[in-house]
C-alpha positions as CSV (number, residue, x, y, z in Angstrom):
1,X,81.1,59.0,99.7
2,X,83.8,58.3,102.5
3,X,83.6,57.0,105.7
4,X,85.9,58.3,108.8
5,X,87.2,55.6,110.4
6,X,87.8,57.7,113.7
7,X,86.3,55.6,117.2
8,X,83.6,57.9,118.3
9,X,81.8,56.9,121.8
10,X,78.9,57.1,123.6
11,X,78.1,57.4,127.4
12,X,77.4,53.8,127.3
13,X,81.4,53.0,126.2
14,X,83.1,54.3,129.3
15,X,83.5,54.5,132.7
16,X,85.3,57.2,134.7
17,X,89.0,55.9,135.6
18,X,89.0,56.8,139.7
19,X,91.9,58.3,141.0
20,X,93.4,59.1,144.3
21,X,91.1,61.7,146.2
22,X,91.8,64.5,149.0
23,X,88.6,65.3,149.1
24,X,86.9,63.5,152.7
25,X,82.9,64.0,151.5
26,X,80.7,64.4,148.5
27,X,79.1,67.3,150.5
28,X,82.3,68.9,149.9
29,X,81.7,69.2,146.6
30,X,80.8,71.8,144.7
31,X,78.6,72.0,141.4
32,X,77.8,75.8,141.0
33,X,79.2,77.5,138.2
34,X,79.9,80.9,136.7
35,X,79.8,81.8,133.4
36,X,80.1,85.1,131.3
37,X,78.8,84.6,127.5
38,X,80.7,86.1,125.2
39,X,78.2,88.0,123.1
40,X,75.7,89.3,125.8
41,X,78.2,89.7,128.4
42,X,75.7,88.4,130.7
43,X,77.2,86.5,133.7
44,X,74.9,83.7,135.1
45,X,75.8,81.2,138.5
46,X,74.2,78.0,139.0
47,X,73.7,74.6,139.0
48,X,74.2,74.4,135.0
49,X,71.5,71.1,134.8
50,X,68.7,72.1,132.7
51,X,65.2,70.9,131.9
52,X,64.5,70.8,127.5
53,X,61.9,72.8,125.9
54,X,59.6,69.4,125.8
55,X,56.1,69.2,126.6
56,X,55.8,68.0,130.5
57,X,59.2,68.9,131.0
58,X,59.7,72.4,130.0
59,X,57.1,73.9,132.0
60,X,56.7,77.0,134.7
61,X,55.8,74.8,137.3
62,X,59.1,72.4,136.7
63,X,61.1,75.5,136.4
64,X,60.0,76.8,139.7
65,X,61.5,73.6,141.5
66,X,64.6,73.9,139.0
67,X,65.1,77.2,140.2
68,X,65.2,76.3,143.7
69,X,68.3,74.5,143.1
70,X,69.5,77.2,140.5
71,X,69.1,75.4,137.6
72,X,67.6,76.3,133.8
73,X,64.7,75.5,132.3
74,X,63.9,76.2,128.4
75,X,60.3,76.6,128.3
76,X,58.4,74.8,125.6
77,X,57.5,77.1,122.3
78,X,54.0,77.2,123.5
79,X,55.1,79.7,126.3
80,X,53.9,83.0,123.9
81,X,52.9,86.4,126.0
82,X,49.6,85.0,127.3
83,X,50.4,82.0,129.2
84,X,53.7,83.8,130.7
85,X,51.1,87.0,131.5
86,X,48.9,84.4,133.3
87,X,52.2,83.7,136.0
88,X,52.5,85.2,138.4
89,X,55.5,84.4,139.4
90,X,57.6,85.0,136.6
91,X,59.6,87.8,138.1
92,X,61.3,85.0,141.1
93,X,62.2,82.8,138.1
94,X,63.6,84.7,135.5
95,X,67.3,84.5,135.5
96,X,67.2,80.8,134.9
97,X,64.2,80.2,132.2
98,X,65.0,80.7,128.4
99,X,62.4,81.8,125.6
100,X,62.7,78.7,123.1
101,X,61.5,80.2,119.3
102,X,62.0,77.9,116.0
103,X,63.4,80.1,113.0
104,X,59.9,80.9,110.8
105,X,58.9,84.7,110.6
106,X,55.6,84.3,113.4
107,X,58.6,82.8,116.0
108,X,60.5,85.9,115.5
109,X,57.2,88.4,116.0
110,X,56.2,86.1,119.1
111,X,59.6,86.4,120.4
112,X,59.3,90.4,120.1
113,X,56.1,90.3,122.0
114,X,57.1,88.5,124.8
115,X,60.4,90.1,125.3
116,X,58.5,94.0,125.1
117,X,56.4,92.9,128.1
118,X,59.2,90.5,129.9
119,X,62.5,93.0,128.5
120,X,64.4,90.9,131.8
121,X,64.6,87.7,130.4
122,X,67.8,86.9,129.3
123,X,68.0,83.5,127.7
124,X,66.7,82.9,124.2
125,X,66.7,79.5,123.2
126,X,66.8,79.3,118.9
127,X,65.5,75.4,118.8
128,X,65.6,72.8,115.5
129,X,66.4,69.6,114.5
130,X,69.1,70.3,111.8
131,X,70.7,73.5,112.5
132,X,73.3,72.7,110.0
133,X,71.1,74.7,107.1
134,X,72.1,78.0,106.1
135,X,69.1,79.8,107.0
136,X,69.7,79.0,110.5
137,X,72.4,80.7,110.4
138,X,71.4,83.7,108.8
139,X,68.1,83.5,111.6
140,X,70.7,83.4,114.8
141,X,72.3,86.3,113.2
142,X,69.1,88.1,113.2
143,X,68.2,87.4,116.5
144,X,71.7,88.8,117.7
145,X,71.0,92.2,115.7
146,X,68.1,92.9,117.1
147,X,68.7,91.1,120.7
148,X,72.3,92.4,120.9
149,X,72.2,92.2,125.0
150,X,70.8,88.8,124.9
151,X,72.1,85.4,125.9
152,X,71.5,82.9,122.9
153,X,71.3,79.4,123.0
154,X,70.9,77.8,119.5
155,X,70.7,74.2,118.3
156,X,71.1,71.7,117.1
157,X,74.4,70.7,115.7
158,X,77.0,67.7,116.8
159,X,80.0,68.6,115.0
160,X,83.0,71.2,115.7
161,X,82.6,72.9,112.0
162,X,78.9,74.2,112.7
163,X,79.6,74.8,116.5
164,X,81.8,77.6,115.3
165,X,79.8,78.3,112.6
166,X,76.6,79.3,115.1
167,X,78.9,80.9,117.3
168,X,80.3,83.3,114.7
169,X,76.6,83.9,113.8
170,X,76.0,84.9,117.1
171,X,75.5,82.0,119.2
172,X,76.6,82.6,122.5
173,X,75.6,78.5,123.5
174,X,75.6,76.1,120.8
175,X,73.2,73.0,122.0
176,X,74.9,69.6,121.1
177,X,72.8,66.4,120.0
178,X,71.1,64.8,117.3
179,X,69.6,61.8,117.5
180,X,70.3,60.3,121.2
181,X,67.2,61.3,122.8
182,X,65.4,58.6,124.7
183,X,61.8,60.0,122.4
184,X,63.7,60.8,119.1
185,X,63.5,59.0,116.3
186,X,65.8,61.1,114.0
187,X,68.7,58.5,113.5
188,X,66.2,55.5,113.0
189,X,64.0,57.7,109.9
190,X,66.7,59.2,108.8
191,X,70.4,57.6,109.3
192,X,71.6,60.6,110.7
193,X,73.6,61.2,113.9
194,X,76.9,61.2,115.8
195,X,78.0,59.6,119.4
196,X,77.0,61.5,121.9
197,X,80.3,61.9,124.0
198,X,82.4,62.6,120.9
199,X,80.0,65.1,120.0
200,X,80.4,66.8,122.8
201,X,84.1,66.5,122.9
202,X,84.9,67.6,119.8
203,X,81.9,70.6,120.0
204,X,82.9,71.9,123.8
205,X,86.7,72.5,122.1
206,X,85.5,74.6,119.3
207,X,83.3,76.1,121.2
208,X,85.8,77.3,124.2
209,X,88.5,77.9,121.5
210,X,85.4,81.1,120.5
211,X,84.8,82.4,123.9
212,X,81.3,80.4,123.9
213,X,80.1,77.4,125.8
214,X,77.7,73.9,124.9
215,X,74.6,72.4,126.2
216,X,74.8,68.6,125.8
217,X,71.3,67.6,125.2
218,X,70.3,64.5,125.0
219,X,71.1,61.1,125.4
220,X,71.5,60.8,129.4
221,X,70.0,57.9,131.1
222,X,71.3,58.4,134.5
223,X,73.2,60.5,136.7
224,X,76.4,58.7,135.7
225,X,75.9,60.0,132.0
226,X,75.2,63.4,133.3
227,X,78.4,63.6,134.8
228,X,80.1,61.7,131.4
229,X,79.0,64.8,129.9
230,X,80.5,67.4,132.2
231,X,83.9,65.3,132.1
232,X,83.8,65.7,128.4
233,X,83.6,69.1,128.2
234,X,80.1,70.6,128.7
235,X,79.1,73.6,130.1
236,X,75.7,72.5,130.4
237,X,73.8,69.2,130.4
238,X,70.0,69.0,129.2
239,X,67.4,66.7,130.2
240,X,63.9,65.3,128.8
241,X,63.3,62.1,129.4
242,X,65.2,61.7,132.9
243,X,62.6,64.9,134.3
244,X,59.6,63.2,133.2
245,X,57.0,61.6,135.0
246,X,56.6,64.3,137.7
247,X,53.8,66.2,139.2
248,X,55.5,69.7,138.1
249,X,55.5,68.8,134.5
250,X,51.4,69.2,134.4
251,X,51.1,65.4,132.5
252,X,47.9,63.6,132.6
253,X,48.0,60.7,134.8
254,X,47.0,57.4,133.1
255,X,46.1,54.7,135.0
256,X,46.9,50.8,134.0
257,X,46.9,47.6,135.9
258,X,46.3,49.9,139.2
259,X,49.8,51.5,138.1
260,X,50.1,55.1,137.4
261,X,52.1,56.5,134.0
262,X,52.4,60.1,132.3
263,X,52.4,59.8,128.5
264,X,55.7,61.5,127.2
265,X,56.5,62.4,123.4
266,X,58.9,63.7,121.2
267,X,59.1,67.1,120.3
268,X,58.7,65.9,116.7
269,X,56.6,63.2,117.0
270,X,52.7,62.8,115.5
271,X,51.5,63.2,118.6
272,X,53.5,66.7,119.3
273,X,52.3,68.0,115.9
274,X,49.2,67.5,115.8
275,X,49.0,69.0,119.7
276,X,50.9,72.5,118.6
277,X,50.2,72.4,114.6
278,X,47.5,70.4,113.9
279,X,49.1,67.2,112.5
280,X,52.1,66.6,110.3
281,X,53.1,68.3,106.7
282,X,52.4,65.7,104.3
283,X,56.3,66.2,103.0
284,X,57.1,65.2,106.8
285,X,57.7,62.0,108.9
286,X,57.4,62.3,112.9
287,X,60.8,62.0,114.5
288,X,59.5,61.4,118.0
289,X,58.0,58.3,119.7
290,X,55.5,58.5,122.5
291,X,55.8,56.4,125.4
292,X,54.3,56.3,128.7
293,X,56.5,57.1,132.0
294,X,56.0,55.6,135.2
295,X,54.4,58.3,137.4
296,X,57.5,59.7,140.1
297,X,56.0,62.1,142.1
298,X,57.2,65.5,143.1
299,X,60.7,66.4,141.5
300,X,62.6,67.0,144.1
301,X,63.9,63.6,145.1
302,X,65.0,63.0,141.2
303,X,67.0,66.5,141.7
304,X,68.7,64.9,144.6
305,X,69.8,61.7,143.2
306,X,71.0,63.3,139.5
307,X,73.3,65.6,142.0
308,X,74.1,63.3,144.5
309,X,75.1,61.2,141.3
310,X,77.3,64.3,139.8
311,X,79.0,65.2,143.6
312,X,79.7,61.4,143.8
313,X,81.7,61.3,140.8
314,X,83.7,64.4,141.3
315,X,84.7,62.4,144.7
316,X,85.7,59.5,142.7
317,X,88.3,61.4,140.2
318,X,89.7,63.8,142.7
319,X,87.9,66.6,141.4
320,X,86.9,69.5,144.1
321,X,84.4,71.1,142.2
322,X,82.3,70.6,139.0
323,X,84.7,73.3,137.4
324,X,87.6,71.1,137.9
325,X,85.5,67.7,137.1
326,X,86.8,67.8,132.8
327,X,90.4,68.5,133.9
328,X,90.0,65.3,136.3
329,X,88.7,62.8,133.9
330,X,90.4,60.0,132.1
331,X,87.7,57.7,130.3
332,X,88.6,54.1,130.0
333,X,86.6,52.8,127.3
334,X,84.0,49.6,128.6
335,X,82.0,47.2,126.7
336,X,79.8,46.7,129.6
337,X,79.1,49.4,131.4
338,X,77.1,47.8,134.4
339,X,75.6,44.5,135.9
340,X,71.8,44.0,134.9
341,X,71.1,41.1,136.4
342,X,68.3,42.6,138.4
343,X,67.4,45.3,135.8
344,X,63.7,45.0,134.2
């Protein structure tokens, strides 16, 4: 046993530290990237926000809206040939929605069914827990064999060791985050986890020391986070909880007290499990909470504030461009991060 006595920090223990600013407007701002992935070779521009492969969120109807604003969505696991054959607009959509698989032998043969009938999506999204086992490893590198023109997105891991070791196994986007999930339960059954914001610190270096980039995922509460994460390094940020609640995510509408909720879960919660496999191993404990979401409405106006948010915070550190936002940033470390005297 040791213990590393290293700080490591969450979104909640800083603040951005503002600095002088030429720039006259937010709207001057801009948050579009480029990127070209070092395995497929694929280059992709866009808004690099994306929606996580969790039920009501990482849906075709959500990433129709995403899209508008070029932005990602990784559909849910449930997306096999079928449902995808049964949109019809799949073809206006494509370049930003990723195929999410899990690493067992019938995710692999689903995976080469979809991707014989839809051979122009690009994005696969490999998607566990703990993707610091061996066999995970050995599953990316599969993929990448037969998939050699593909972009891979694999995860998850929260430490710079196993971010190279995915990329070298063919990763070309390691996803960053255990445990900080507003519906995950992981670090309260099982102890394990790491900061967010170090996490992706210290991933986003190894990663961009390979030629490969990171998805945080997880953890963000508001647009100020979002941009935390883009200041510390990330390529990409992914969102669950703060894109639920909305008409595009196709949740059933409960109705309490004459006020209107969408019931929201973990991906590894009971509820999840026994939805997709029919309840839980009895080796296994759920790793999800469900919780019910006040209703929001259409998407678009939560779109507008997580950007406005972003654009806002480049203006405060001088930064011209999301690009530039990382090279911009100085964190000074809070132990309040905001007044909640009218906060419920």
């Amino acid at each position: 046993m040791r213990i590393e006595e290293d700080i490591k920090l969450d979104y909640s223990d800083v603040l951005f530290r503002p600095k002088r600013s030429t720039l006259s407007s937010r709207k001057n701002v801009n948050l579009n990237r480029t990127y070209k992935f070092r395995y497929s070779n694929h280059e992709w521009s866009g808004i690099p926000v994306m929606a996580a492969n969790m039920d009501g969120v990482g849906e075709l109807k959500l990433a129709e809206k995403l899209n508008e604003h070029g932005m990602i969505t990784c559909l849910t696991k449930q997306h096999d040939i079928k449902k995808l054959k049964q949109y019809k607009k799949i073809k206006s959509i494509y370049k930003n929605i990723a195929l999410s698989i899990g690493i067992k032998t019938e995710d692999f043969e689903r995976l080469d069914k979809v991707l014989k009938e839809f051979n122009f999506i690009n994005f696969i999204c490999i998607d566990v827990a703990n993707g610091y086992s061996e066999h995970f490893s050995k599953f990316i590198k599969s993929v990448r064999e037969k998939y050699p023109t593909k972009t891979i997105i694999a995860g998850n891991v929260v430490t710079a060791d196993m971010t190279q070791e995915l990329v070298l196994s063919g990763a070309d986007i390691v996803k960053v985050g255990i445990g900080p999930g507003s519906v995950c339960t992981t670090r309260i059954q099982t102890g394990v986890g790491y900061p967010q914001l170090s996490a992706v610190i210290e991933c986003a270096d190894a990663a961009h020391g390979l030629g490969a980039h990171i998805i945080a995922d997880g953890g963000c509460t508001c647009p100020g986070d979002v941009a935390k994460a883009f200041g510390g390094g990330a390529d990409f940020v992914m969102l669950g909880g703060m894109f639920a609640g909305h008409d595009e995510g196709n949740g059933k509408i409960i109705k309490t007290n004459g006020k209107k909720f969408i019931e929201f879960y973990g991906s590894s919660s009971t509820v999840a499990n026994k939805k997709h496999y029919g309840g839980l191993s009895d080796y296994r404990s759920s790793e999800g909470r469900t919780v019910r979401v006040k209703y929001r409405g259409k998407i678009n106006d939560t779109i507008s504030n997580i950007l406005g948010g972003i654009r806002s915070s480049c203006t405060y550190v001088g930064a011209p461009s999301l690009k530039q936002l990382s090279k911009c940033t100085t964190f000074v470390r809070v132990s309040n991060q905001f007044n909640d005297t009218f906060v419920k």
